[in-house]
C-alpha positions as CSV (number, residue, x, y, z in Angstrom):
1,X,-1.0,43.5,-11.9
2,X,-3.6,41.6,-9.7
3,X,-0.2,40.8,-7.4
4,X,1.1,44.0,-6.7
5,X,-2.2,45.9,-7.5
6,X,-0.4,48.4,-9.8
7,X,-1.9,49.6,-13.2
8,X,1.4,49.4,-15.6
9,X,1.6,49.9,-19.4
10,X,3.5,46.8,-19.9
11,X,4.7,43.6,-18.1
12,X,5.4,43.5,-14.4
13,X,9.0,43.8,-13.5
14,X,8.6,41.8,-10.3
15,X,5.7,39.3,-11.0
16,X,6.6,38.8,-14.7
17,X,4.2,38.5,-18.1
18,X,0.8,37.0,-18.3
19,X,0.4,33.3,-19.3
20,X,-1.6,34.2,-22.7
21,X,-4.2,31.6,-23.7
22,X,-5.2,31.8,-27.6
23,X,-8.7,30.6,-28.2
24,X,-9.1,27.6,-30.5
25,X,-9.2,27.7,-34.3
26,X,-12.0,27.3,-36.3
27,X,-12.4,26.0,-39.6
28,X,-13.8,28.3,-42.2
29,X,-17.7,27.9,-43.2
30,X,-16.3,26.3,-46.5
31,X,-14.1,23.7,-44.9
32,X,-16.6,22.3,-42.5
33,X,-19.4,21.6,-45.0
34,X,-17.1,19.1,-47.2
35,X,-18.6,15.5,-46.9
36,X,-17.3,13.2,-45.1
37,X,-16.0,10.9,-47.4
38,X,-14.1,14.1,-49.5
39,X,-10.7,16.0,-48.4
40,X,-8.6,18.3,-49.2
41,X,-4.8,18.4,-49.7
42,X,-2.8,21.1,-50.4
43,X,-1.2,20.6,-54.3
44,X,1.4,23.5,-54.9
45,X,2.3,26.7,-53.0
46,X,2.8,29.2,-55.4
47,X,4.5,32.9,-54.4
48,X,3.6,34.4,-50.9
49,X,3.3,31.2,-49.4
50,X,-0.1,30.7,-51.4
51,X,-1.3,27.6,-51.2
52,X,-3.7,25.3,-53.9
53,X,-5.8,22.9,-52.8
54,X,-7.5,20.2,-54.5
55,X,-10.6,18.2,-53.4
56,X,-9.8,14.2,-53.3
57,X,-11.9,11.3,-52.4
58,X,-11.5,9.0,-49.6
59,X,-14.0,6.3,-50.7
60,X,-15.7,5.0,-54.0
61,X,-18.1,8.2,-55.3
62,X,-20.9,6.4,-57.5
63,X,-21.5,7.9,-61.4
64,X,-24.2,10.5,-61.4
65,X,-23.5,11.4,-57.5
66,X,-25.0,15.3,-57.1
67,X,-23.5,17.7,-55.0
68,X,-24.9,21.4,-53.8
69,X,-26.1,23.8,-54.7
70,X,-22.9,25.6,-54.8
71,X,-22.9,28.6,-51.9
72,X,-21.6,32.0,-53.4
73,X,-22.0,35.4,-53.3
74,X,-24.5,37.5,-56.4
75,X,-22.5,39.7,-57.6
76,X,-22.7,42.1,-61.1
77,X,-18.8,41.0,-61.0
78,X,-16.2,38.8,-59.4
79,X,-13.8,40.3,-56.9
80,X,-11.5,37.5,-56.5
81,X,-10.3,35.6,-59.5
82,X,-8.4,32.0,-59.3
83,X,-7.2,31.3,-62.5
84,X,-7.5,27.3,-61.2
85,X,-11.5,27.5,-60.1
86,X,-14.6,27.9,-62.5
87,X,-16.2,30.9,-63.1
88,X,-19.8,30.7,-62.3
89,X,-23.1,32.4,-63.3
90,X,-26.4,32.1,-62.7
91,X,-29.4,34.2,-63.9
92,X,-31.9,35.2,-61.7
93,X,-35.0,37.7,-61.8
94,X,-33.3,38.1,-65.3
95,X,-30.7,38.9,-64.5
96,X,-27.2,37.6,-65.0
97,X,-25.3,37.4,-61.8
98,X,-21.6,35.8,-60.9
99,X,-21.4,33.4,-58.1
100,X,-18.8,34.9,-56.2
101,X,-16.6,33.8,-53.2
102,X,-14.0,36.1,-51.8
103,X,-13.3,34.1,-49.1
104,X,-13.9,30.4,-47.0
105,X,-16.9,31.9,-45.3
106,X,-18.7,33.4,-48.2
107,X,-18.9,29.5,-49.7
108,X,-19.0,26.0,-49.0
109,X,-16.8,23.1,-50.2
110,X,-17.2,23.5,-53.6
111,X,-15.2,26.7,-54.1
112,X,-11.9,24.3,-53.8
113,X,-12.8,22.1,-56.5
114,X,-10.3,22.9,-59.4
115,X,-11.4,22.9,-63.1
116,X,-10.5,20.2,-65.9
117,X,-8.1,20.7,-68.0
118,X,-9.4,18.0,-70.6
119,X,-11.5,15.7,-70.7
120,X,-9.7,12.3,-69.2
121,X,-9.5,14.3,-65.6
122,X,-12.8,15.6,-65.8
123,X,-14.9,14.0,-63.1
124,X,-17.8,16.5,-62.4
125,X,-20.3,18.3,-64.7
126,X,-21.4,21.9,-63.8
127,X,-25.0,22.9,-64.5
128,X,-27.2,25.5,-63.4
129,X,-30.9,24.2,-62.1
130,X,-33.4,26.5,-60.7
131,X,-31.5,29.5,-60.6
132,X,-28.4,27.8,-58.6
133,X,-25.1,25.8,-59.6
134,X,-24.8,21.7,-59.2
135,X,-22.0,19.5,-59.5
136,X,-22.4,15.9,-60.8
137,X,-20.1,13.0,-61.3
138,X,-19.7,12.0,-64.9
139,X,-18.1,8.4,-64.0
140,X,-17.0,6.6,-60.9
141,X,-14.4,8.3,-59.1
142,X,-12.0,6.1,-57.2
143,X,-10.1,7.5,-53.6
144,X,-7.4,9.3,-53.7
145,X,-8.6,10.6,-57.3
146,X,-9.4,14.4,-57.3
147,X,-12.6,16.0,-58.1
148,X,-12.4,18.1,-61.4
149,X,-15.2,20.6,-63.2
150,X,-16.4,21.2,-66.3
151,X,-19.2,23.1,-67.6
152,X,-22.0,21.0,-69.0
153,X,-23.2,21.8,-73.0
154,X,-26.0,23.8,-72.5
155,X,-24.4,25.8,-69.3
156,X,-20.9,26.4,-71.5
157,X,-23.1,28.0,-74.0
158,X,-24.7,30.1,-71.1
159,X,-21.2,30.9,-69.7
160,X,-19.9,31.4,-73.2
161,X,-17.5,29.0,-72.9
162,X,-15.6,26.6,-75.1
163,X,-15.0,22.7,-75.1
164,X,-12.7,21.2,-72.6
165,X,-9.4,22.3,-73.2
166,X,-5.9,21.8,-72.2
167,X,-4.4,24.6,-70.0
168,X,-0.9,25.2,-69.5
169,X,0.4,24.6,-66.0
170,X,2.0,27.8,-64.3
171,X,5.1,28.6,-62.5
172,X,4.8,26.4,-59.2
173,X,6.5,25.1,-56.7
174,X,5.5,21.5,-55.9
175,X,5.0,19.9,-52.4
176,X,6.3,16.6,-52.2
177,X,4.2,13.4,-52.8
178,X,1.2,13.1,-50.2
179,X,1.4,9.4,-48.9
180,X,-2.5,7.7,-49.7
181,X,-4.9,7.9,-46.5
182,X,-6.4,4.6,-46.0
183,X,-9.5,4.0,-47.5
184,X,-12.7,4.4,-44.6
185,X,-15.1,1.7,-45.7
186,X,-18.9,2.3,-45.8
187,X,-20.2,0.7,-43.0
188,X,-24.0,-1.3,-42.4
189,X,-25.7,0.8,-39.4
190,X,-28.0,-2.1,-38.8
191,X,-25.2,-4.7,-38.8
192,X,-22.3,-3.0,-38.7
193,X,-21.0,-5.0,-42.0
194,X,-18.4,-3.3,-43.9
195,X,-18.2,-2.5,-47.8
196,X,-15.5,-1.0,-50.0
197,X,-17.9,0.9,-52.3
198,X,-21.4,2.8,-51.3
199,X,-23.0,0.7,-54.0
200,X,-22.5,-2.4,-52.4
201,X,-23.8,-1.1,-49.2
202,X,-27.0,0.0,-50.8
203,X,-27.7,-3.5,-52.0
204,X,-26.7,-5.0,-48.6
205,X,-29.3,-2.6,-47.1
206,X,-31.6,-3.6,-49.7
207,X,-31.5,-7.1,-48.2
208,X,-32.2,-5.8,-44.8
209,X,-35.3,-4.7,-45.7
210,X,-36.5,-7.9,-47.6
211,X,-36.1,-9.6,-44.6
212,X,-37.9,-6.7,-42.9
């Protein structure tokens, strides 16, 4: 104690404890590379306090949108399984490695992104491209509308992996209903004009540069 300039294995009777001050929290490596216009919401807790989490839009995402390369560890085999993710592999050097992700700061974003269960919720495409994993969009996907994964033809053949299929949902317990974040609109840097979709911000900025 810096009062009574004792050395004493536990609090100080007459000056009392230490104010403790707990540094701050920082998100995992995963969590802070998700776009800007993505979030996450937790979807069911399952036993242990476990949660799921999904990966949702907050704006309009344009068909044929490309996200990665998807961040993961090689590895000969997977040390953490989620029954809810993709399984993902990649050959390199010829070689057949797993993409694997034990944790938030072995990955980025991508690793929450559940798979499809058939093909009306599918929203992404997974395909491997010089030796690393891609996701695109297969159609428009509206916010509040989560992002799902499927393999793409050639890289389900690759993975060895069937069609889209419907997967029976597990025990769970559900949160209740998240209420809808209002939708951030994209906004003109030139003008500061606002647009509900990114599409009709391109074609704004295509007028600023006529005029340019």
């Amino acid at each position: 104690c810096e009062d009574c300039g004792r050395s004493l294995a536990g609090e100080c009777k007459l000056h009392g404890p230490l104010i403790r001050a707990k540094d701050r929290v920082i998100p995992s490596r995963a969590r802070l590379t998700l776009p800007h216009y993505l979030t996450l919401r937790v979807l069911e807790l399952r036993a242990g306090n476990q949660q799921i989490l999904g990966v949702f839009a907050k704006k309009v995402i344009q068909k044929r949108t490309q996200f990665g390369p998807y961040v993961g560890q090689l590895s000969t085999k997977l040390t953490c399984y989620d029954e809810s993710r993709l399984v993902l592999q990649v050959l390199k050097d010829g070689g057949k490695y797993f993409l694997d992700t034990p944790n938030e700061d072995c990955g980025n974003w991508m690793m929450f992104v559940r798979l499809a269960r058939n093909q009306e919720e599918q929203t992404l495409v997974a395909y491997q491209h010089c030796g690393e994993v891609y996701f695109t969009t297969v159609k428009p996907i509206e916010p509040h509308t989560e992002l799902k994964v499927w393999y793409a033809a050639d890289y389900a053949k690759f993975m060895e992996a069937s069609a889209i299929f419907i997967k029976e949902e597990s025990d769970v317990c559900p949160l209740p209903p998240v209420a809808k974040e209002p939708v951030d609109p994209w906004i003109c840097s030139s003008c500061r004009s606002s647009f509900a979709t990114f599409a009709l911000l391109e074609s704004h900025q295509c007028i600023h540069k006529d005029r340019v």
